[in-house]
C-alpha positions in Angstrom: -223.9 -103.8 -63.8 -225.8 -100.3 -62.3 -224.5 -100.7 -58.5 -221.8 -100.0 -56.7 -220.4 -102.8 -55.5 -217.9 -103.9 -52.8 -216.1 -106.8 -54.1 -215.3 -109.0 -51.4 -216.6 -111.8 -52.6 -215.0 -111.6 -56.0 -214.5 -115.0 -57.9 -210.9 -114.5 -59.0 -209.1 -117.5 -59.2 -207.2 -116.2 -62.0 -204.4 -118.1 -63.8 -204.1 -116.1 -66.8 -204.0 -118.1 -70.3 -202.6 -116.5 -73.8 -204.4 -115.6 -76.5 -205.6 -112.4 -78.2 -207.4 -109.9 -77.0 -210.8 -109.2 -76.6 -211.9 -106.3 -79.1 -208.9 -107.6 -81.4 -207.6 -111.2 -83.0 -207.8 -114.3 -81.4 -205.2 -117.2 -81.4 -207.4 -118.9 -84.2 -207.4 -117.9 -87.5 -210.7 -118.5 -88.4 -214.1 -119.4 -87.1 -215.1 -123.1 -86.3 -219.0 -124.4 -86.9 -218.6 -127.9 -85.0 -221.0 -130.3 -83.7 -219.3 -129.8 -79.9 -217.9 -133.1 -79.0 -218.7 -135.5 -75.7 -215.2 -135.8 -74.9 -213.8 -133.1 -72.4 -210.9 -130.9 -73.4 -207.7 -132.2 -72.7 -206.6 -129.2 -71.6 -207.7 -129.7 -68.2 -209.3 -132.7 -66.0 -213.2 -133.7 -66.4 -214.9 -132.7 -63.6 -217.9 -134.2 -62.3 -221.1 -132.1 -62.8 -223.4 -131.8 -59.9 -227.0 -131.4 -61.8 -229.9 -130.8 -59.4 -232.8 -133.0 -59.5 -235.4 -130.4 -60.9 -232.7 -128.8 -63.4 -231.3 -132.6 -64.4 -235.1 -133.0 -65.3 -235.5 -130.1 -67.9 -232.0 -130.2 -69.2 -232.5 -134.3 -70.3 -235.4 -133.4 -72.8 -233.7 -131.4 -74.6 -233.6 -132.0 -78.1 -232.9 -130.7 -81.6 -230.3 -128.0 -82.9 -229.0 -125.3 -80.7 -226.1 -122.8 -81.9 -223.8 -120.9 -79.4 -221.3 -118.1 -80.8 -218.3 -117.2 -78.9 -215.4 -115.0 -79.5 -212.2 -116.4 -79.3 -210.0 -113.6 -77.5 -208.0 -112.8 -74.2 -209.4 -115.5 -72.8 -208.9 -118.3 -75.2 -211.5 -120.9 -75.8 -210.7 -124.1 -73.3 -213.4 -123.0 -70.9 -215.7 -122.5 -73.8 -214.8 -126.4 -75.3 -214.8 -127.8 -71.7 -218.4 -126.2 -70.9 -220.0 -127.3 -74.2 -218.3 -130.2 -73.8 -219.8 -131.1 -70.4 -223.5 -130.0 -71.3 -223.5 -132.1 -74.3 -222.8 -134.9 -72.0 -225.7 -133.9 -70.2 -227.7 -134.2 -73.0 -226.9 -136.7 -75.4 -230.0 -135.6 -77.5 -229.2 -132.0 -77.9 -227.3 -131.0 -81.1 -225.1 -128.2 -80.3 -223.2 -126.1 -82.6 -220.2 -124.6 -82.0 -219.9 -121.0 -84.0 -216.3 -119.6 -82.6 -213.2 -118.1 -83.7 -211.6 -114.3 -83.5 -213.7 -113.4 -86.4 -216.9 -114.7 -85.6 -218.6 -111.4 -84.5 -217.6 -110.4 -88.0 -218.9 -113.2 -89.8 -222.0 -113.7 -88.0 -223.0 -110.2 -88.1 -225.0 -110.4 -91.6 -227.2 -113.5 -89.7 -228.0 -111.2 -87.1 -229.1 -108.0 -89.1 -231.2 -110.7 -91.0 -232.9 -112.3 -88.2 -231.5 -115.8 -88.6 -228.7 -115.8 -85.2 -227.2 -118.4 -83.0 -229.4 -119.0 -79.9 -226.7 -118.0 -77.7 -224.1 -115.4 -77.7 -221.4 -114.5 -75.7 -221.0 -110.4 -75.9 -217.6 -109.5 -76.1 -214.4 -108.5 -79.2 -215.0 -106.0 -81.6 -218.6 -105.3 -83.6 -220.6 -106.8 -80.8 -222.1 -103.7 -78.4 -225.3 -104.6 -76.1 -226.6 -101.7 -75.9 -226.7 -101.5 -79.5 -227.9 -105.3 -79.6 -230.8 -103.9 -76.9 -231.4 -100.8 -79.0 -232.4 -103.2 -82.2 -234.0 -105.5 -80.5 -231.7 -108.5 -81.2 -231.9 -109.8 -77.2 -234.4 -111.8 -75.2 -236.0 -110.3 -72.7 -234.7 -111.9 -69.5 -236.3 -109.7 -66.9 -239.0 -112.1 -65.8 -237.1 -115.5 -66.5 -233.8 -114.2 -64.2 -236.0 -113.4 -61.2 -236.4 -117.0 -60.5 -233.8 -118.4 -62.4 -231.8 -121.4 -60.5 -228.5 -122.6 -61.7 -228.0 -126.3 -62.1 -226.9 -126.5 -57.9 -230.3 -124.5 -56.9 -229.0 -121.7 -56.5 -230.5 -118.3 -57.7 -228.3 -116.7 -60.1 -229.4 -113.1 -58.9 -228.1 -114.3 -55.6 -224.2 -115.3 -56.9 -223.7 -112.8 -59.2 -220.3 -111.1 -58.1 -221.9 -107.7 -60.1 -225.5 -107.7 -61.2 -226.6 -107.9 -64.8 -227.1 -104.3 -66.1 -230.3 -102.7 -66.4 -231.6 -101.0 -70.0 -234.8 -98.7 -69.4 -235.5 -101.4 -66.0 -234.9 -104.4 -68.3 -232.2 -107.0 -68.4 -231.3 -108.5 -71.3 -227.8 -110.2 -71.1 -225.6 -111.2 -67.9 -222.0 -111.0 -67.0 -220.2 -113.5 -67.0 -216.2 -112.2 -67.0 -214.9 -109.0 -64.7 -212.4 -106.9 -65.3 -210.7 -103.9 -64.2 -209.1 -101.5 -66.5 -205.8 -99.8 -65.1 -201.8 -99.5 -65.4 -199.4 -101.6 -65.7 -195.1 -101.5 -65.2 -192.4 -104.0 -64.9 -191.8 -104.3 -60.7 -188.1 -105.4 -61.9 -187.4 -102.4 -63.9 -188.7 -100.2 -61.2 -186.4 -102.3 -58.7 -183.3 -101.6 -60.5 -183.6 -98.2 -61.7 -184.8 -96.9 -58.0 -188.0 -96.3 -59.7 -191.2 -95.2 -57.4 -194.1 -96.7 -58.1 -197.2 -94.5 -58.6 -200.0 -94.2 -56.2 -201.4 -91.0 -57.7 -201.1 -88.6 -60.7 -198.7 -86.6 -58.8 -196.6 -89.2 -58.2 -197.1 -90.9 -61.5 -195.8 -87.3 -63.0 -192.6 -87.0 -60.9 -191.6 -91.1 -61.7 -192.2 -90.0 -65.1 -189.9 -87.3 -65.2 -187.1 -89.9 -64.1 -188.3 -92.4 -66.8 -187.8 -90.0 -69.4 -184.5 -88.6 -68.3 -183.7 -92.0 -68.2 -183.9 -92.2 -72.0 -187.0 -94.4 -71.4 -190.5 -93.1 -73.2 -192.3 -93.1 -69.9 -196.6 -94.1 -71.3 -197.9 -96.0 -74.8 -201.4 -96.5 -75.0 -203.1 -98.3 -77.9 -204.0 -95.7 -80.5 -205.8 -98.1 -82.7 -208.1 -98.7 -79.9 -208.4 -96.0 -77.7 -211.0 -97.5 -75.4 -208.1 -98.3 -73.7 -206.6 -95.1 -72.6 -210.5 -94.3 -72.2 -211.3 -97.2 -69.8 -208.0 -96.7 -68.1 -207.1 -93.2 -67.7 -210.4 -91.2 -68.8 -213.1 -92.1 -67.2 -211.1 -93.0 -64.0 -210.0 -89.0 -64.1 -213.6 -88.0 -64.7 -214.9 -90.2 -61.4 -211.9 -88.8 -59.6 -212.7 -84.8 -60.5 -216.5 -85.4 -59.8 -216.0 -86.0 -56.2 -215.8 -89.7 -57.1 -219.2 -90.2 -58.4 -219.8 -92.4 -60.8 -223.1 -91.8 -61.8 -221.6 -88.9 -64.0 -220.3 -92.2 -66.6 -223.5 -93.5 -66.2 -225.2 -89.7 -67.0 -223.0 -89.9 -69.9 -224.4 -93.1 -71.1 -227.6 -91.6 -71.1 -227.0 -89.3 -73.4 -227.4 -86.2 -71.1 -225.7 -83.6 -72.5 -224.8 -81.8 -69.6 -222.9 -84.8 -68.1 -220.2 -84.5 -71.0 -220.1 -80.5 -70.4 -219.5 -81.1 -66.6 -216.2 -79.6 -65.4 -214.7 -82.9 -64.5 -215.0 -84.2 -68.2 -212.7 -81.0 -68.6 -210.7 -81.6 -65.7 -209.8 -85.4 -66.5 -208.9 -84.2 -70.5 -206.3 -81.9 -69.3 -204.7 -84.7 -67.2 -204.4 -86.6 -70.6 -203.0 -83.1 -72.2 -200.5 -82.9 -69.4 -198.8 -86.2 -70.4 -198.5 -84.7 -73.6 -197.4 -81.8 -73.2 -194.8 -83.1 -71.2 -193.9 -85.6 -73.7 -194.5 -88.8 -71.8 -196.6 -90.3 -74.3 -194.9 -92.6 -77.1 -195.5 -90.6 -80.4 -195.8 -94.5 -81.9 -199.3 -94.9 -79.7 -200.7 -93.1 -83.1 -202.8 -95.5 -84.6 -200.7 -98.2 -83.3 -202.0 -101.3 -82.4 -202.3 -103.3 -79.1 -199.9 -106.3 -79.9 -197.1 -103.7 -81.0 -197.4 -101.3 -78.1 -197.9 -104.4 -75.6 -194.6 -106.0 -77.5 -192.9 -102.2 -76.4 -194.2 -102.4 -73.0 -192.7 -105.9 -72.7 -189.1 -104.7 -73.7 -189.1 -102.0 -71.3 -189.1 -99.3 -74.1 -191.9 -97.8 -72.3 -192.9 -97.9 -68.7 -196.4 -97.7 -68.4 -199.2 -98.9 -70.6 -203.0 -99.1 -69.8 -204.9 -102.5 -70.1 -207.0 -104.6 -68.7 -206.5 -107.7 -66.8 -205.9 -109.9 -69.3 -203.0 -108.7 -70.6 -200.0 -110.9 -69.3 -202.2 -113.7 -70.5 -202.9 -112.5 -73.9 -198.7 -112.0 -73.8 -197.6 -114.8 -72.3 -195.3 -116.0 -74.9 -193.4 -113.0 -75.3 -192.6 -112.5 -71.9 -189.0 -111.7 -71.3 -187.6 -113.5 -67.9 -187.7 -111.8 -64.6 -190.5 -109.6 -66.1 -192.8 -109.1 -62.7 -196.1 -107.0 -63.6 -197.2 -104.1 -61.6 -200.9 -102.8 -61.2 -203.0 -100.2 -60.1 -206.9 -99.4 -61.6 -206.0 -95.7 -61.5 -203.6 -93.0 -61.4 -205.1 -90.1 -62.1 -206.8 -89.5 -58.4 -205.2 -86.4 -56.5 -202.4 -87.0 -53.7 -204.8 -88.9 -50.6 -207.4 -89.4 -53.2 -209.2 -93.0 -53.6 -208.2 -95.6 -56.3 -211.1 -95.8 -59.1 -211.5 -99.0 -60.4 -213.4 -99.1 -63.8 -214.6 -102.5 -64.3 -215.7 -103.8 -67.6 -218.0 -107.5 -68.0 -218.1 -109.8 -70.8 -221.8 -110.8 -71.0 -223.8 -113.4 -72.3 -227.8 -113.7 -73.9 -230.1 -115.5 -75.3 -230.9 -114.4 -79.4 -234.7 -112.5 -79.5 -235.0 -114.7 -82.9 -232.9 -117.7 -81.7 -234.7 -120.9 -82.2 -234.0 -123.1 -79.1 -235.0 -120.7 -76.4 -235.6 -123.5 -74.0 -232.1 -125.0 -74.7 -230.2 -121.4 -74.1 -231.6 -121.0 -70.8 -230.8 -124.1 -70.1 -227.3 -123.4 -70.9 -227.3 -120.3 -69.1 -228.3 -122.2 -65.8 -225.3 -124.9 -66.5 -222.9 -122.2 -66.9 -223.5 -120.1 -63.6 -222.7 -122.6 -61.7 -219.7 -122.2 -59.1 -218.4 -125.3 -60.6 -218.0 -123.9 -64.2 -216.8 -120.3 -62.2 -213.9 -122.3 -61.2 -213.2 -124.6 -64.3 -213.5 -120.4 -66.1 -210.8 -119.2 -63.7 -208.4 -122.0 -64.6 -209.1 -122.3 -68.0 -209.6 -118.5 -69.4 -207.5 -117.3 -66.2 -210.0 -114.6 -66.3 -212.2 -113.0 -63.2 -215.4 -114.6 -62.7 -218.4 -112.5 -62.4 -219.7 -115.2 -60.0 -219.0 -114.9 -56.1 -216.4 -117.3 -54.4 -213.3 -117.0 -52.2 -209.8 -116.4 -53.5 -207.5 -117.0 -50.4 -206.4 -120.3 -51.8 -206.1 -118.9 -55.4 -202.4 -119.7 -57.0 -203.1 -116.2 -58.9 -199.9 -114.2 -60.0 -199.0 -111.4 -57.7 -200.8 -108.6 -60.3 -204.2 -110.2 -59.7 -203.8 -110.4 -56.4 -203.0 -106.5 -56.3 -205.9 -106.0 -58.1 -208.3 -108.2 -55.7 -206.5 -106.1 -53.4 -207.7 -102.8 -54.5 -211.2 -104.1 -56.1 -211.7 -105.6 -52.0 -210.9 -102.4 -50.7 -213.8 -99.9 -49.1 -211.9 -97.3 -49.8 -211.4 -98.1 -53.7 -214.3 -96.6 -56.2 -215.4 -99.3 -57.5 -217.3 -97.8 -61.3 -220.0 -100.4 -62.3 -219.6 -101.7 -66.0 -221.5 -99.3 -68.3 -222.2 -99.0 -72.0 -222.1 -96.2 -74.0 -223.9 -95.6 -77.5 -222.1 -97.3 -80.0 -221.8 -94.0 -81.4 -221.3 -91.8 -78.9 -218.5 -94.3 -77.4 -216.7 -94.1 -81.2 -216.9 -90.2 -81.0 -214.9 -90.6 -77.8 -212.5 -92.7 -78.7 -211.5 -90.4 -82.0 -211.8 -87.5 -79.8 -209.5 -89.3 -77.1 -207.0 -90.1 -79.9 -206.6 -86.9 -81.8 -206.7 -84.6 -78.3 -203.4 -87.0 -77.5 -201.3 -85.6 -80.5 -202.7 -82.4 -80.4 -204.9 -82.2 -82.8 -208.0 -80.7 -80.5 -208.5 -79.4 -77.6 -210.0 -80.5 -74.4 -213.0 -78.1 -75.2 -213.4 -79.2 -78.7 -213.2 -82.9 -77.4 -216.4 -81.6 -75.3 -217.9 -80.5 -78.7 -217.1 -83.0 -81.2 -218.5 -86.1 -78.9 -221.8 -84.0 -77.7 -222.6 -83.5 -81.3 -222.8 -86.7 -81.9 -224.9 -87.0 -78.6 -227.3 -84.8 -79.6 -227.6 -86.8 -82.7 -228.4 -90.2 -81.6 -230.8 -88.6 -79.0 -233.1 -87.0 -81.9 
């Protein structure tokens, strides 16, 4: 997830399904340990499954136990029951376990520490971090096995991978499976009837602000409780934006160099946050709020704008008031003329270092990258693909479709996903949170987070 990628070939069939969100709860309300059954989901249609001679070969021996753990979030859990589902069929022999639920990173997390995980995992929701998962050596090495890796159709997966898997000191370790961009969101009908302009930059974002407000309307709620969204969607776009758009400053920052947080831009990008404060725009309930509560605001047009990712009609999709029509941009915190930053974020998936069906989870991992199961994701999880495909015939709602718009775009900066320290990314997130009600500075938000750099670099 290092390059810069033009994303023309983005596999977004996306019709968005609701359930929680990733980092946060689930529509479950626990886990579920279940021998996965042979009888597709009824959620959608079986579809055949097109197994290649050489792959139908290794995945028919396969035998004895094999666990896979999945968070159950934003994007639901029919795509996961479907794919199971199918490669049981496959092979009959294989018993597969089914560890799941909005909990499970949670509840699985003493296994882990004591060497004893689920041969698969899907990365994403809260406690889970790969770089940390790198760091103490819970992943599989799959530098080797991915350079000649085939997916069940023959195809190599290097070769359809929408954005490549990220890198950690030139090793690769897990691969992404969901794409997302972060960004803004507002209510097209609202904007419609109150002569409302929407934004295209911070100016203009500023000056349809001041009309919100004077409107009696609190113009911006971000999720205090979670402030990796206002980070994914406002921050780190700013910083890209005030370092000539180069992204490599984020990654820098991920590297734990110092000098990258102490950059002018970082300072540049905090006072755009300081500037909706200080001119009131952000809803005082964002404090520690959390994301159902200031999504449930957004939805009732008590606030105009909120920043999210992609999922976020589906994970509301009940509560959606008629004649609510989503609006989207990645960024708008880029200067009048300036180009759209897109921050995109991946959900990944690996293979456990201490798992104990290795052969079975790469096996897996072939049956899933297929452009088959890319599709039956799209229509099940109504989530971006991270595998390539065409979109023109995609029933997507009209917010995706701005999004494919902007994340197609050459003129769009398009930030590859990166991970910060588990540490560092905390320190930023408490930084981010207390700079928006005035507790710190933008300065002090410069010395609080490199302390903690310094830190985890000794």
């Amino acid at each position: 997830m290092i390059m810069k990628k033009k994303f023309a070939a983005l596999g977004i069939a996306v019709i968005m399904a609701a359930v929680s969100l990733t980092g946060c709860g689930g529509s479950n309300n626990g886990d579920s340990t279940n021998k996965a059954s042979n009888t597709p989901s009824n959620s959608a249609p079986a579809a055949e499954t097109t197994v290649a001679p050489d792959a139908e070969k290794e995945t028919a021996k396969l035998t004895g136990d094999f666990e896979i753990q999945y968070f159950v979030g934003g994007y639901g859990d029919k795509w996961w029951k479907k794919v199971i589902a199918d490669f049981q069929a496959a092979n009959p022999e294989l018993n597969i376990k089914e560890s799941a639920g909005p909990k499970i990173n949670d509840q699985n997390r003493p296994r882990w520490i004591g060497g004893n995980p689920p041969d698969f995992v899907y990365i994403d929701g809260p406690v889970l971090n790969d770089r940390q998962m790198v760091e103490d050596g819970q992943l599989e090495d799959l530098t080797d096995w991915l350079k000649e890796a085939k997916n069940i159709d023959g195809d190599l997966i290097t070769d359809i991978l929408a954005q490549p898997a990220q890198q950690f000191d030139g090793k690769v370790y897990n691969i992404p499976l969901v794409l997302n961009s972060w960004g803004v969101f507002w209510n097209k009908a609202l904007f419609k009837e109150k002569g409302y302009t929407e934004p295209t930059d911070f100016q203009s974002f500023l000056d349809v602000s001041e009309k919100i407000k004077a409107d009696g309307i609190t113009p911006f709620i971000h999720t205090g409780k979670y402030p990796y969204y206002i980070n994914g969607s406002i921050l780190y776009p700013a910083i890209v934006s005030a370092n000539n758009n180069d992204f490599t400053i984020l990654q820098d920052m991920a590297a734990n160099k110092v000098e990258a947080f102490e950059s002018p831009a970082v300072l540049a990008a905090l006072n755009k946050i300081v500037a909706l404060r200080d001119k009131g725009f952000i809803d005082k309930a964002s404090i520690q709020i959390n994301h159902t509560d200031s999504q449930m605001l957004f939805l009732q047009n008590k606030d105009a704008f909120i920043p999210n990712g992609l999922w976020l009609p589906n994970e509301m999709a009940k509560d959606i008031p008629a004649g609510f029509d989503f609006g989207f941009i990645p960024s708008v915190t880029q200067e009048a003329g300036g180009k759209v930053v897109a921050n995109t974020s991946t959900s990944t998936v690996a293979i456990a270092k201490k798992g104990k069906n290795k052969e079975a989870a790469k096996a897996f991992l072939q049956f899933i990258f297929s452009k088959q199961q890319a599709s039956q994701w799209a229509e099940l999880s109504g989530a971006p693909s991270n595998i390539k495909g065409d979109i023109s015939a995609s029933n997507a709602p009209s917010f995706v479709k701005d999004a494919a718009k902007y994340l197609t775009d050459p003129n769009t900066v398009v930030i590859p996903t990166i991970t910060y320290n588990a540490d560092v990314d905390k320190a930023m997130m408490d930084a981010t949170d207390a700079l928006t009600i005035s507790t710190i500075t933008p300065e002090e938000w410069v010395k609080r987070v490199t302390d903690v750099v310094k830190k985890v670099s000794k």
